[in-house]
C-alpha positions in Angstrom: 0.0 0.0 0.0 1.2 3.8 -0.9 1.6 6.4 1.7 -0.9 8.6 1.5 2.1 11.7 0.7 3.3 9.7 -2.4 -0.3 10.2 -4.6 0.7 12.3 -7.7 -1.5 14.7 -6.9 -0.5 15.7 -3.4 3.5 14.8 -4.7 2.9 17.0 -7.7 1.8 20.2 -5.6 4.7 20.0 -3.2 7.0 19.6 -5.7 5.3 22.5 -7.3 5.6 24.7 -4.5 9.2 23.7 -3.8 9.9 24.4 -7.3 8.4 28.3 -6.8 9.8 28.7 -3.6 12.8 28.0 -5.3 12.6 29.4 -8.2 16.2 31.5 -9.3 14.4 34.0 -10.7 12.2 34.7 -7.5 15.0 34.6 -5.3 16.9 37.1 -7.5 14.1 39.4 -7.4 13.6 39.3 -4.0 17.3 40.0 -2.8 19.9 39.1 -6.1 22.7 39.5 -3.9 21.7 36.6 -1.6 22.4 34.6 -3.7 25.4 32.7 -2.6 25.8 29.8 -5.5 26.9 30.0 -8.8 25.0 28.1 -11.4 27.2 26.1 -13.6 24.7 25.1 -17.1 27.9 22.4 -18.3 29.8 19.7 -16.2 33.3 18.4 -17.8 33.5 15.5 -16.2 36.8 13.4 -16.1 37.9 10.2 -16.0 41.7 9.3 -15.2 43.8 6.8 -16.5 45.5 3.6 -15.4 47.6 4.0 -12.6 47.0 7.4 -11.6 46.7 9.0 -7.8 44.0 11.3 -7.2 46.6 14.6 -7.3 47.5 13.2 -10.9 44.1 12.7 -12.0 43.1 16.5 -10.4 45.5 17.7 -12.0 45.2 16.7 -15.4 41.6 17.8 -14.9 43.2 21.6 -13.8 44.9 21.3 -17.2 41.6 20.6 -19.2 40.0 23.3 -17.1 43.5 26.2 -18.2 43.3 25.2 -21.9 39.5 25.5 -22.4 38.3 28.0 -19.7 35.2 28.2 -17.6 32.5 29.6 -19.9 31.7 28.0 -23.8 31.0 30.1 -26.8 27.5 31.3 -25.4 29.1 32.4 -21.9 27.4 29.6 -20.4 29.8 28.0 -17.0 31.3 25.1 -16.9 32.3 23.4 -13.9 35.2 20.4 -13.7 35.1 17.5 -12.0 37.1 14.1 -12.0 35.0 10.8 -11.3 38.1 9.1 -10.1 38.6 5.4 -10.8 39.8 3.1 -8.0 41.4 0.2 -9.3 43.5 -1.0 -6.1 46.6 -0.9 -8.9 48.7 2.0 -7.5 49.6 0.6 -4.5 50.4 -2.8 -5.5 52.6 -0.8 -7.9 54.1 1.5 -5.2 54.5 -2.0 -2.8 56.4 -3.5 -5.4 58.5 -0.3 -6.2 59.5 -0.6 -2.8 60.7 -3.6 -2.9 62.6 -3.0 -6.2 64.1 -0.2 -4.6 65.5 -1.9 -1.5 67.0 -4.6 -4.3 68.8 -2.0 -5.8 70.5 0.1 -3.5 70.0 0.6 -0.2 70.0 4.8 -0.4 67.0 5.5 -2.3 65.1 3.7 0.6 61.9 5.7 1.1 62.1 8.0 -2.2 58.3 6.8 -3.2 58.1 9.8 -5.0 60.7 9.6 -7.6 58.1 6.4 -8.5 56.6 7.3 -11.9 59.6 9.9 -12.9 62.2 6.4 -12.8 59.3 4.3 -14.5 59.1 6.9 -17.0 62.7 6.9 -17.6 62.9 10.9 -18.0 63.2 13.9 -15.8 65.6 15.2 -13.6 65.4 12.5 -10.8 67.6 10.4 -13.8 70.2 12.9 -13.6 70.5 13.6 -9.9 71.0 9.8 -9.7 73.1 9.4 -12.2 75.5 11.5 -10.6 75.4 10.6 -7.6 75.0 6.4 -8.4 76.2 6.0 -12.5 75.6 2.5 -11.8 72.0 2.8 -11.5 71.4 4.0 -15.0 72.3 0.5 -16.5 68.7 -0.9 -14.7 66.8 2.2 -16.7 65.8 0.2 -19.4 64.7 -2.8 -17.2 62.5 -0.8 -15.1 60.8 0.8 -18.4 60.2 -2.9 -19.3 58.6 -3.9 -16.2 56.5 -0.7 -16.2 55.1 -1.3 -19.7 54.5 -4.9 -19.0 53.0 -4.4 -15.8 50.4 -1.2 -16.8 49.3 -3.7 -20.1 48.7 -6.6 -17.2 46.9 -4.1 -15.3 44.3 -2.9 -18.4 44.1 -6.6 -19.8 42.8 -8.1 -16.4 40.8 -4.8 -15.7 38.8 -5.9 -19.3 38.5 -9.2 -18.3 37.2 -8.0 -14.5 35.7 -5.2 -14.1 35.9 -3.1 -10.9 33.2 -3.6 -8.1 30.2 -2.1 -8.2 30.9 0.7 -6.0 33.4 2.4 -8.7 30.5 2.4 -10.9 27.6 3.1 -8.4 29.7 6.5 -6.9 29.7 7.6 -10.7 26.1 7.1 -11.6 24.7 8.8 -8.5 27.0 11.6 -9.0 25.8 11.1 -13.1 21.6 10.9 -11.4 22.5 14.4 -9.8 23.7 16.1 -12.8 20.6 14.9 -15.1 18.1 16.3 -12.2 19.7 19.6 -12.3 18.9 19.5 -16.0 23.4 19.9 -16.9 24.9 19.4 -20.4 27.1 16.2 -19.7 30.6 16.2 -21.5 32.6 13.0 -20.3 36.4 13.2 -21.2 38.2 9.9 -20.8 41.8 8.7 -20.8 43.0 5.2 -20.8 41.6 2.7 -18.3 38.9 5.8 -17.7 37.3 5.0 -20.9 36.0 2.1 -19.8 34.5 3.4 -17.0 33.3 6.2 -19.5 31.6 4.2 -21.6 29.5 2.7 -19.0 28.9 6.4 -17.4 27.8 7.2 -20.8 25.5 4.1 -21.4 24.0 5.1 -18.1 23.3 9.4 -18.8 22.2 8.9 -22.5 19.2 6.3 -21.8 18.1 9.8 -19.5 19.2 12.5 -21.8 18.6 13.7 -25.2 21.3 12.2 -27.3 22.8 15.8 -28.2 22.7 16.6 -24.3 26.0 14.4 -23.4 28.6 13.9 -25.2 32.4 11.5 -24.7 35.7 11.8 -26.0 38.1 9.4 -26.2 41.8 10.2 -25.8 44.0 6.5 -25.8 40.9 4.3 -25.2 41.7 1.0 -23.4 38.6 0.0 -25.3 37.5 -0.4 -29.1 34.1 0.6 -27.7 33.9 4.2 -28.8 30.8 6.1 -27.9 31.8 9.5 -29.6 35.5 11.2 -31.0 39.0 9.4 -30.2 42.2 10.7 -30.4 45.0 7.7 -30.6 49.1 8.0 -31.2 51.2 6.1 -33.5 53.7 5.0 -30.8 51.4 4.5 -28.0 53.0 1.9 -26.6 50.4 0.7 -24.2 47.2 0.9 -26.0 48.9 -0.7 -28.9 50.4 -3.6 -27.6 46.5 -4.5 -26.1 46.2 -6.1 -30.1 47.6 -8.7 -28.6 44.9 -9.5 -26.4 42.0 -7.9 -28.5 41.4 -5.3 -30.8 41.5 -1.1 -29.9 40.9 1.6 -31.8 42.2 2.7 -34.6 45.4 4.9 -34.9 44.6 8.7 -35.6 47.7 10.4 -35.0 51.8 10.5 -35.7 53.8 11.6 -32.8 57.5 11.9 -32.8 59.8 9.1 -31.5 60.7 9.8 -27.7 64.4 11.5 -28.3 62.6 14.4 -30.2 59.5 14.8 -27.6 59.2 17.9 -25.9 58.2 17.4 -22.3 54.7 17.9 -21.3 53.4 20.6 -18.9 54.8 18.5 -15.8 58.5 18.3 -17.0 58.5 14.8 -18.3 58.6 13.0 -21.2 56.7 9.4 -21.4 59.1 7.0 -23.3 55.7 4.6 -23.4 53.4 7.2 -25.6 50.7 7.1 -23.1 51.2 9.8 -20.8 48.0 12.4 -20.7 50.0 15.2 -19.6 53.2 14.4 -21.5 51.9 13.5 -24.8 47.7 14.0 -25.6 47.6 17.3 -23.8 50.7 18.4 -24.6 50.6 21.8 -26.3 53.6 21.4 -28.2 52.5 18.4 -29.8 50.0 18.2 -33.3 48.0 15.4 -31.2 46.9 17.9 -29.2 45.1 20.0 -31.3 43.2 17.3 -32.4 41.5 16.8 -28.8 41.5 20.1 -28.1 39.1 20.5 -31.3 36.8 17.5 -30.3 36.4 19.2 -26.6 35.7 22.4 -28.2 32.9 21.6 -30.2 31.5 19.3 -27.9 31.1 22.0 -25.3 29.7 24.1 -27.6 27.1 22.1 -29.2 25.7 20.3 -25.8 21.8 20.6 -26.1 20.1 21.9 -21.9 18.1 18.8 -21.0 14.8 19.4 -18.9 15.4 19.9 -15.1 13.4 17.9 -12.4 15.4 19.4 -9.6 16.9 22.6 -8.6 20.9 23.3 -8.0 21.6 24.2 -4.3 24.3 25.4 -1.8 24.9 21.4 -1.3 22.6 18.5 -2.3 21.8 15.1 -1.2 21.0 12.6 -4.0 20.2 8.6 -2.9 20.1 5.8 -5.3 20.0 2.0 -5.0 20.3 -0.9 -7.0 16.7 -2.3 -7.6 13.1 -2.1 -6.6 12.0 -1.1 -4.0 10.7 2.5 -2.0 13.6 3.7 0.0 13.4 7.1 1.3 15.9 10.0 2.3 15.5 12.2 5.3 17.5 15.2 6.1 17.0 16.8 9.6 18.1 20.4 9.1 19.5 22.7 12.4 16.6 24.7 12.8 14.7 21.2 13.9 12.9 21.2 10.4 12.7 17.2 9.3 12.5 17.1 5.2 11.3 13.4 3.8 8.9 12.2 1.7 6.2 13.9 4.1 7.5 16.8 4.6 9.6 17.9 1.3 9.7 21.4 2.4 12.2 22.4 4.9 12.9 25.6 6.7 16.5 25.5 4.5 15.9 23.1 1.6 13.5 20.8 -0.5 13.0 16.9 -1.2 12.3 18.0 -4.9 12.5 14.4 -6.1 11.3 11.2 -4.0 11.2 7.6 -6.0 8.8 5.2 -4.7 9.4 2.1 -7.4 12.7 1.7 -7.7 16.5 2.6 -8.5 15.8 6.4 -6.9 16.9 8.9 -7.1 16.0 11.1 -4.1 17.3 14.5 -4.2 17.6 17.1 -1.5 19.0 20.5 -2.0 20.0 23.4 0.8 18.7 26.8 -0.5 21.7 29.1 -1.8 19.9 32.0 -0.7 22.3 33.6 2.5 18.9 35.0 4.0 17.6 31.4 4.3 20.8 28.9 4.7 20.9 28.2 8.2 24.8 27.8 9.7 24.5 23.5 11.7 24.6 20.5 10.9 22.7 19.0 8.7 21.9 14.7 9.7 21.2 12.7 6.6 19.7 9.3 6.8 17.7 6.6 4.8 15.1 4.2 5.6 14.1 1.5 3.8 10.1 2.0 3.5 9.2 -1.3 2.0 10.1 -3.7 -0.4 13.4 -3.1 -0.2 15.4 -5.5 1.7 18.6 -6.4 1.2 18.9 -3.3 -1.6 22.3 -1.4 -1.8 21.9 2.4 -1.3 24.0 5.1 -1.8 23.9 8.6 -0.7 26.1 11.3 -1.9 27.0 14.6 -0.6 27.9 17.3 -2.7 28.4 20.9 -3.2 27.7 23.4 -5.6 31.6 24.7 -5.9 33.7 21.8 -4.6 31.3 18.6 -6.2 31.8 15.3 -4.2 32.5 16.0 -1.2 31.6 12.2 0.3 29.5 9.2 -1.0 28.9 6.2 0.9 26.6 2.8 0.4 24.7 0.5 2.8 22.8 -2.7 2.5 19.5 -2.5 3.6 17.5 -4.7 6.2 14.2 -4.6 7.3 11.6 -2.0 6.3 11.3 1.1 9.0 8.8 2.7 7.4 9.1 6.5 8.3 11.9 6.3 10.6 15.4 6.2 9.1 17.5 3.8 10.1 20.9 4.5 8.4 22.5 7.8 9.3 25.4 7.9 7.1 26.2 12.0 7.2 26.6 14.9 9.3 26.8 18.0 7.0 28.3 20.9 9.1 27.5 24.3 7.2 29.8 27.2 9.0 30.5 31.3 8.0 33.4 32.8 8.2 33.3 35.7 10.4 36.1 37.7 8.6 34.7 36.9 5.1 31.2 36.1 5.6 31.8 32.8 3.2 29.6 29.8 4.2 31.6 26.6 4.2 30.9 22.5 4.0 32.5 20.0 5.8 31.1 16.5 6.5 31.3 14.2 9.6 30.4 10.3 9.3 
């Protein structure tokens, strides 16, 4: 049996009036300068590569963000965001490094950070070295080995096994948020991150107009292409995948590795592969290849329709199956926003799912005069019919993105009463600049 709050009738009017409470354009009227959010229309979203840390993937990501800008052809803002890929891989890499190291000589115990520079086989780290321990440079070309053959054993079992479910599950609920807010979805994908791209994309486009997300391809670890690729010559890595399978075709000619320039973080990749050192690299041709596709793309992005408004931070639950399972957010002030109740004193539930899959989607007003400074408890229940059922909650704000996601498996229904708290959402103003600031507690 339905809850009584969940006819479409009575659904439809609250979401109604959340929608004109919450309307941009009335808050703007009423006091524009309250206003303390900026509405982004485009996400660039970015997925890293095999074997790369979260700083890397960032700031790769920071690169995309300096050679294209913040605002497309139509001034219309574009925010950046990386859906990271965790593949367990670095630190078996880093473990085994270690060891390597203490193999090899006893004084570069500890130097974890001369890691991809060595495997690389370029950069200053060679010379300083060199100097210091000639002997050293004879392994060079033996370490280059092992790194190529160990990144192609990484991507061949990653095809063959595919990561858990909670790579993929983060990514789609963060993917659910975007489609509420009505964004224009450009996925960018490098290696490895294609394949998590591709499903990403699978995911948006049954949801969006087909002109309203868009991927490109730069070294796909895949010959699934869902949109523009971009593939060197000497690419190493993606090339000798023909081994085990077919990729993509070849697009571009880049120079052999004596006659590279290095890329914007000093290095030269001897394997082809690198992002930074050879796809993005200015100085390259191959470049201006991606560099077109990314351009056009984020300028020819259709607006889907919006079921949910952007706020100062936003709740969104999903989980994997039938079921009703409901969000609750308890707001400072005392105000209790769930299915019942989808107006708060702060924010709205301007999206409740009662069949299955979600989402749920709760959003903190980005008007100053109405944000309340607390901490903000969110929870989930599972109504009914939901047992056993994975969900995932994810926390997010309007100028930072992720800020936390986490998943829980679901027992018993509890009807009304939340039985999973999974966040604490502590909003705070600075009293020298008057800024409002997240932070999250677990």
């Amino acid at each position: 049996m339905n809850r009584f709050p969940h006819f479409p009738a009575f659904t439809s009017l609250l979401l109604l009036l959340a929608s004109i409470l919450s309307s941009p354009l009335l808050q703007a009227q009423s006091n524009e300068e309250s206003n303390i959010c900026t509405q982004q229309g485009i996400v660039f979203a970015f997925f890293n590569g095999v074997q790369t840390t979260v700083r890397e993937a960032n700031r790769a990501n920071g690169e995309f963000a300096r050679l294209h800008g913040y605002t497309n052809d139509d001034n219309e803002e574009i925010t950046y965001e990386t859906l990271y890929n965790y593949t367990n891989g670095f630190e078996d890499f880093v473990e085994t490094f270690r060891q390597r190291l203490l193999e090899q000589e006893d004084e570069l115990h500890g130097r974890y950070e001369l890691f991809f520079e060595s495997l690389r086989g370029d950069g200053p780290w060679w010379s300083v070295i060199g100097n210091a321990l000639p002997h050293l440079l004879d392994i060079r070309d033996g370490w280059i080995d092992w790194y190529q053959a160990a990144v192609i054993e990484r991507l061949t079992s990653f095809v063959g096994s595919p990561p858990t479910e909670v790579n993929y599950a983060e990514h789609r609920t963060r993917i659910d948020n975007w489609i509420l807010e009505g964004k224009k979805l450009l996925f960018v994908a490098h290696s490895q991150g294609n394949l998590f791209a591709n499903a990403a994309f699978d995911h948006a486009s049954q949801q969006l107009p087909s002109d309203a997300v868009k991927l490109i391809h730069i070294a796909p670890a895949s010959p699934r292409l869902n949109g523009a690729h971009t593939l060197a010559d000497l690419d190493l890595v993606i090339n000798a995948l023909e081994a085990v399978g077919a990729v993509a075709p070849v697009t571009d000619n880049i120079p052999g590795y004596l006659l590279r320039p290095a890329g914007v973080n000093g290095q030269k990749d001897i394997l082809g592969h690198g992002l930074l050192e050879i796809y993005i690299n200015q100085q390259l041709a191959i470049a201006s290849r991606i560099r077109t596709h990314i351009d056009s793309a984020l300028n020819s992005l259709v607006t889907p329709p919006a079921e949910a408004s952007s706020g100062f931070f936003t709740a969104t639950l999903t989980w994997n199956g039938s079921g009703d399972v409901d969000l609750h957010v308890y707001e400072p002030g005392g105000a209790h926003v769930y299915y019942a109740s989808m107006v708060g004193d702060v924010g709205y539930l301007d999206v409740d799912n009662v069949v299955a899959n979600g989402p749920e989607h709760y959003f903190a007003s980005c008007n100053a005069e109405q944000l309340q400074t607390g901490t903000y408890s969110v929870a989930v229940a599972n109504y009914s019919r939901a047992d056993g059922r994975t969900a995932t909650v994810q926390i997010a704000s309007w100028e930072d993105g992720v800020l936390g996601t986490q998943a829980v498996t679901l027992g018993e229904p509890t009807y009304s009463s939340p039985a999973y708290h999974l966040f604490n959402v502590q909003v705070s103003q600075d009293p020298v600049t008057g800024k409002y600031q997240l932070s999250l507690q677990r």
